[in-house]
SELO-227731 format. One record per residue (C-alpha): residue in one letter; y, x, z. Coordinates in steps of 0.2 Angstrom, whole numbers, plus 5000, padded with zeros to 4 digits. Example, Ala and Ser with C-alpha at 12.3 -4.5 7.8 and 13.67 -1.06 7.14 Angstrom:
REM residues 2
A497850625039;S499550685036;
REM end
This chain:
REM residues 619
X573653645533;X573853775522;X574253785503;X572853765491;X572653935483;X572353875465;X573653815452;X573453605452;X572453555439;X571353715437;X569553735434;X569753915433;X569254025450;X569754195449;X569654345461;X569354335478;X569254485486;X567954425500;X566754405488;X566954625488;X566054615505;X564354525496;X564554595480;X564654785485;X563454785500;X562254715486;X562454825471;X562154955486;X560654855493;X559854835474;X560055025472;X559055065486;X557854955479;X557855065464;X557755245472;X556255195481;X555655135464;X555555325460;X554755475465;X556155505478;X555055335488;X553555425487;X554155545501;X554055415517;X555455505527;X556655505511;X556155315509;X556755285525;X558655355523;X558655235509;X558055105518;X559255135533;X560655155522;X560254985516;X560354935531;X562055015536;X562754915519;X561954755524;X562954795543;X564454825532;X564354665523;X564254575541;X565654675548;X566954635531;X566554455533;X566954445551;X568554545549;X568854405536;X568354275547;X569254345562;X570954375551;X570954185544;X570654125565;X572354195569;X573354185554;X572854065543;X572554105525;X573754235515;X574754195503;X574154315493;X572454235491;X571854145478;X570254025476;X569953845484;X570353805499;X568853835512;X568653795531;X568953905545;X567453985552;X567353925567;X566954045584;X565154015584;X564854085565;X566454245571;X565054285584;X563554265574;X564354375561;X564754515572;X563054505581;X562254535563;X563354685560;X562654775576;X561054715577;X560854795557;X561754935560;X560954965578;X559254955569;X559855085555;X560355165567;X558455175577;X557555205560;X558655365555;X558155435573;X556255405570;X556155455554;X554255515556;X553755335563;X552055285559;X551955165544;X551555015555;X553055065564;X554155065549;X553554925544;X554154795559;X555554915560;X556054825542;X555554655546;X556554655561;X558054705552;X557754585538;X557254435554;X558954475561;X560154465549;X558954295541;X558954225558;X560954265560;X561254165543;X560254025547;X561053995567;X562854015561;X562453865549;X563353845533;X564553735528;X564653675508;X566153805504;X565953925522;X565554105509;X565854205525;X563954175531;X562354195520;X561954015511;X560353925518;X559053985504;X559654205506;X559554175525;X558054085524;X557354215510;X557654355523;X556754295538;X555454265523;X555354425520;X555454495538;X554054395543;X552854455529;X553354655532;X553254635551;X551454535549;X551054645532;X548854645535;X548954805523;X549654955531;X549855115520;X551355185512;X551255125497;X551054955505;X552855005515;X553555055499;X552954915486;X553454785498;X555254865507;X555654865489;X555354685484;X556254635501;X557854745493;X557954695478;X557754515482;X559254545496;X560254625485;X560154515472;X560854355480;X562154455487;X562854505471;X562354345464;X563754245478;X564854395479;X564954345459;X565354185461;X566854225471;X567754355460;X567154325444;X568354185435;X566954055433;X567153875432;X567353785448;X565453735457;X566353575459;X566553555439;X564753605437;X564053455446;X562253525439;X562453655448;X562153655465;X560553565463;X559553675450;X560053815461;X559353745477;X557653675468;X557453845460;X557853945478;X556753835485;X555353865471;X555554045476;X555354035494;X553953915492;X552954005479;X553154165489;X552654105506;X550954025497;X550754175487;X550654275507;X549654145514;X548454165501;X548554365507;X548654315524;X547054225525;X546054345513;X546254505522;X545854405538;X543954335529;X543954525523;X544154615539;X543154485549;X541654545537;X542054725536;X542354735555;X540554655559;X539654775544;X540454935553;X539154965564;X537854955551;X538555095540;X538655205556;X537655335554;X536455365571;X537055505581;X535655665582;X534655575568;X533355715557;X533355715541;X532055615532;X531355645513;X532455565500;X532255385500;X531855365518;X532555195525;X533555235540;X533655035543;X533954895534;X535054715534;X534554545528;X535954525513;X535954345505;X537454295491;X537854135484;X536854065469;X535854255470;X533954195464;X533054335476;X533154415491;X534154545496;X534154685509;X535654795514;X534954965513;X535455125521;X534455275517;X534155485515;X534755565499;X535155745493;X536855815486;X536655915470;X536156085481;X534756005490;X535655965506;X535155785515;X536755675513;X536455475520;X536855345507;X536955145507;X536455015495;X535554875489;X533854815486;X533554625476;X531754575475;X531254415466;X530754265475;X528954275479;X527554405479;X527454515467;X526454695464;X526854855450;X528754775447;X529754895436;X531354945447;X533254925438;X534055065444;X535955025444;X537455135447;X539055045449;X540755085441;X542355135451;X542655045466;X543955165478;X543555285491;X543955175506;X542355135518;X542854925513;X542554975492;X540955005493;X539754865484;X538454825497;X540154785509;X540954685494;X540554495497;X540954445481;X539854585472;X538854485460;X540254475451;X540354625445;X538254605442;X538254445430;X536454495423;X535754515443;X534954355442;X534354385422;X533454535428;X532754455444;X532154295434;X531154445423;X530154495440;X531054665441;X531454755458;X533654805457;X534154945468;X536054975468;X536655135476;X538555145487;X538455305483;X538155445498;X539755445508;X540455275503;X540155135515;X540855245529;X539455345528;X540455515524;X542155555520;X542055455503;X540855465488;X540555615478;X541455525462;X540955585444;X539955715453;X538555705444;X537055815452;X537555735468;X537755525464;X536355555450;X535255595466;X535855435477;X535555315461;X533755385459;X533555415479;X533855225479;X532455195467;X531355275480;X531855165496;X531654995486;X529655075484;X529655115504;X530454965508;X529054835513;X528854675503;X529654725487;X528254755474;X529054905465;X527855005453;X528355155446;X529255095431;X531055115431;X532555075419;X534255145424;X535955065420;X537755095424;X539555055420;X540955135418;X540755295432;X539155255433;X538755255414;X538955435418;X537755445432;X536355325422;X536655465412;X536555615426;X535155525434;X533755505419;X534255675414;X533655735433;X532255605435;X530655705425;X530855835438;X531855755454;X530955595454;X529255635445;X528255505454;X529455365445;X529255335427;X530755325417;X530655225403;X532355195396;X534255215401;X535655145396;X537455175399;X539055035398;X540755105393;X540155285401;X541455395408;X540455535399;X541555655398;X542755695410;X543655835403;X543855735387;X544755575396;X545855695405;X546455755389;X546755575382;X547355515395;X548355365390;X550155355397;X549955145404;X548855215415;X550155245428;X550555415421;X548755455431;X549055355450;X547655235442;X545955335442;X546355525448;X546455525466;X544655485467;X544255615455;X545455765462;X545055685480;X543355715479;X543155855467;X544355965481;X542955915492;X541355965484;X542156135477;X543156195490;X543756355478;X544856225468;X546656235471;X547556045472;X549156095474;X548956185457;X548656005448;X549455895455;X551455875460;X552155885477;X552255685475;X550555655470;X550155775485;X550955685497;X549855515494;X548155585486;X547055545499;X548055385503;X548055325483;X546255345484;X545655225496;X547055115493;X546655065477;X545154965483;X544154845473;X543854745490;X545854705494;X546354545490;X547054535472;X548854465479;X549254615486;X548854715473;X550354655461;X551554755473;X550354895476;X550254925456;X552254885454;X552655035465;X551455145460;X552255155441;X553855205451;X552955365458;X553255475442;X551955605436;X550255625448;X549855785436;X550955935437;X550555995416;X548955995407;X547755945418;X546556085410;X547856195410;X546756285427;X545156355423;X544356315438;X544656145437;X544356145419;X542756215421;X542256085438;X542655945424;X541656005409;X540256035421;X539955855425;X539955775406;X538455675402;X536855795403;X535555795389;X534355665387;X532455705392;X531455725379;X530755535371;X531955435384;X532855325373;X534755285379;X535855135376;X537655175372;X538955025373;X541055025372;X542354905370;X543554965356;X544954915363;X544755025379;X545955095386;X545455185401;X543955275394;X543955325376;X542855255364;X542755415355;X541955475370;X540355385368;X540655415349;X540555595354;X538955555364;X537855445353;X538355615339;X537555725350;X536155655357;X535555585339;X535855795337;X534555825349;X533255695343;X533855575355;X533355385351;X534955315351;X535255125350;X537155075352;X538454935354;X540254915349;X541254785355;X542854735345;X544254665355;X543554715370;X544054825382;X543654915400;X543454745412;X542454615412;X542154545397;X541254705389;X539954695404;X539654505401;X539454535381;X538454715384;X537354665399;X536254515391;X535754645375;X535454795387;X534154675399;X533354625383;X533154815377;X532454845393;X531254735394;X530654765375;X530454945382;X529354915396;X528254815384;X528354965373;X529054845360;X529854955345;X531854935346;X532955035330;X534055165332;X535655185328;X535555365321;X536455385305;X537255235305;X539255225303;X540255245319;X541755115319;X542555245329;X543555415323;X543055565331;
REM end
């Protein structure tokens, strides 16, 4: 037997140079972690150098503690070593170490030569790696002092985490980024953590008899909390795709179809929501893009329960939802959620049409967003299919109401209605939180909004769409350029909330999406002062609400608005909501007094203005 290597009567450990083969590999593990936290991850190819040179420092940290293993199996310990004394690794655990090393480096090795591999592929090229070198650490066993192979909970950690990137539902790069980097820096962490516990001069674990298990009840709280949080992913994104997979052949548009006159149903879908008091149809129908050319959109129609002639028609326009084909409301099974006054405003006998938005749905290649002569005409196109479409009872008399983005295009769409729509009768419009004025959020952009990642791909997305004169590349950095189209439809209302947490933890890692000024171009500049808030028709009168503790669109935007259209003669009746800001609780305060406006309107009921009243805003 050999000598103990400490001094009798000792609780102090000091250095032990294998803990150099956890430690180092780890710092270099958790620094790869970093750099794809960074714009230098936004680029896939360079985020896969980093991850393969994780990989090659992970094969490193294998091959040191085999040499080790393999050193103290033919020559005992040194003399020179210091620390407790420890078991020999036996040959099972010698093998098992060196078959980590080659299998680590051999997939390295693999990932550096396919650098261009599609994101699925990268993806279970990462959980492999991370599979082998878990399953490695879990065969070659451990042993209550064997610090040559991984302890139970890092091994049992890896495989973890190489199950979930192998089997990841979401397949995008952000999705390779956000979630190689948790699988890094978790890694690398434990490996610092045990290479710590060799060469720093801490007490004993023996002295610490707490120790041992607080640490395995909090690894095991880890590993359990994290394989619940996936199975919750796991089992949304099945229900989700399920769904979206059966509605694709709805949204499809027919093949050699004519166009119709805006508001002609092409067909139609029974639509039916829990604890929804009407009945609904999924609509898709003809519209017209601001320069008269037909465009197909989707939608919604609610009609109260029962028969029903000359019902006035709530025209909504929904708020920011994502560019991908699953986003679009009508495809969203939870939608009532975001329309917490739907059953209020069936309950009053009135007819709801709610537009996708032509080009959402799968439709097109993605909604004209914050375009305002185009997605003014699919909200009041909508209003005409829910007249064509039999059974409803829908008069002429229509009320408009949006939130958010589609504040704006309430806003686009009574503006347009007297000469667009002259067989509907507007009566009044109201607009919740509107994004009125895009120029002037551009310019007050607050920096917690991802430094831009949040909200602007939809906007430069689209906007690069509809005015093909506009340069991108002249906005927006080589970064931002590189996952535009990809940010956009990524960033969908629809995906699971789990998932999103990584999706938003790698995006702040992706530096600036704008290059300078974002009006710094005047071709831009001039595309995004173009689509503010029109004016009002003559006599229509317009609700105005906003949360003063929004931070996405600027009170003093609406502020702005209720100015100038009290300028213009305008009646203007307004809202503000302290401590609130731009989610759900501003809807759920704003809704109940906009329905209540509206019906006091159609009953030509006479409501106050706010005009000349203070303005708990500075502007």
């Amino acid at each position: 037997m050999s000598e103990p290597r400490t001094q009798r009567g000792s609780n102090a450990r000091t250095w032990d140079a294998r803990g150099i083969a956890w430690l180092a590999p780890g710092v270099a593990v958790v620094v790869a972690g970093g750099l794809l936290f960074s714009p230098f991850g936004v680029s896939l190819v360079a985020g896969r150098v980093v991850v393969a040179v994780a990989m090659l420092m992970l094969a490193t940290s294998a091959a040191v503690r085999w040499w080790f293993a393999e050193r103290s199996a033919k020559t005992g310990p040194s003399a020179d070593d210091v620390g407790p004394a420890e078991p020999e690794s036996g040959p099972h655990t010698r093998r098992l170490l060196s078959v980590e090393a080659v299998l680590a480096a051999g997939l390295a090795v693999v990932g550096l030569a396919a650098l261009t591999m599609p994101v699925s592929v990268a993806l279970v090229w990462v959980g492999a790696t991370w599979l082998a070198v878990g399953i490695c650490g879990l065969l070659a066993g451990t042993r209550r002092d064997d610090v040559l192979v991984a302890s139970a909970p890092l091994a049992g950690w890896q495989v973890l985490a190489g199950v979930i990137l192998a089997t990841l539902p979401f397949r995008t790069g952000l999705d390779f980024t956000a979630y190689t980097i948790i699988a890094l820096l978790g890694t690398g962490a434990a490996m610092i953590v045990r290479g710590l516990r060799l060469t720093a001069p801490l007490p004993r674990a023996s002295a610490l008899r707490w120790w041992r298990p607080a640490a395995a009840t909090v690894q095991l709280i880890v590993l359990a909390v994290t394989a619940g949080w996936y199975g919750t992913v796991v089992a949304q994104a099945v229900d989700h795709d399920a769904e979206q997979q059966r509605l694709d052949a709805f949204y499809t548009v027919p093949q050699g179809i004519s166009p119709a006159a805006p508001g002609t149903i092409i067909r139609t879908s029974p639509m039916s929501l829990p604890g929804v008091h009407g009945s609904g149809q999924r609509i898709l129908y003809w519209s017209q893009d601001g320069r008269g050319a037909p465009t197909v959109s989707s939608g919604m129609i609610w009609t109260p329960p029962g028969p029903g002639t000359n019902r006035p028609i709530l025209n909504f326009a929904h708020g920011t939802v994502g560019l991908g084909a699953d986003c679009a409301p009508s495809r969203i099974s939870r939608v009532a959620d975001s329309m917490p006054w739907l059953n209020d405003a069936l309950g009053r006998g009135w007819v709801v049409a709610a537009t996708d938005y032509a080009g959402a749905a799968g439709t097109g290649d993605g909604e004209h967003y914050l375009v305002t002569a185009d997605q003014g005409r699919d909200t009041l196109n909508a209003a005409r299919a829910a007249r064509t479409l039999p059974g409803t009872g829908a008069g002429t008399d229509m009320v408009i109401y949006g939130v958010s983005q589609g504040g704006l295009i309430s806003l686009a769409a009574a503006a347009q209605s007297p000469t667009y729509t002259p067989e509907l009768h507007l009566v009044a419009d109201a607009a919740n939180a509107p994004a009125s004025d895009v120029a002037g959020i551009l310019r007050e952009l607050p920096p917690q909004l991802l430094k831009g990642w949040a909200v602007a791909p939809f906007l430069t997305t689209e906007y690069s769409n509809v005015y093909p004169e506009l340069d991108l590349n002249a906005l927006i950095t080589p970064a931002a350029a590189l996952r535009n189209r990809e940010m956009a439809e990524a960033a969908c209302a629809a995906t699971p909330p789990a998932a999103m947490v990584p999706r938003l933890i790698a995006a702040q890692g992706m530096g600036d999406y704008f290059k300078g000024d974002p009006l710094g171009d005047p071709g831009w500049r001039r595309a995004f002062e173009a689509n503010r808030a029109p004016d009002m028709p003559p006599g229509i009168p317009v609700y105005l609400a906003h949360g003063l503790d929004d931070q996405l669109v600027p009170p003093k935007l609406t502020a702005d608005l209720i100015d100038r259209y009290c300028a213009a003669g305008t009646p203007v009746t307004a809202q503000w909501n302290p401590g609130v800001g731009h989610d759900d609780k501003n809807e759920q305060v704003t809704s109940p007094r906009v329905l209540q406006w509206f019906a006091d309107h159609l009953a030509n009921a006479p409501t106050p203005s706010s005009c000349g009243q203070p303005i708990p805003v500075a502007h």
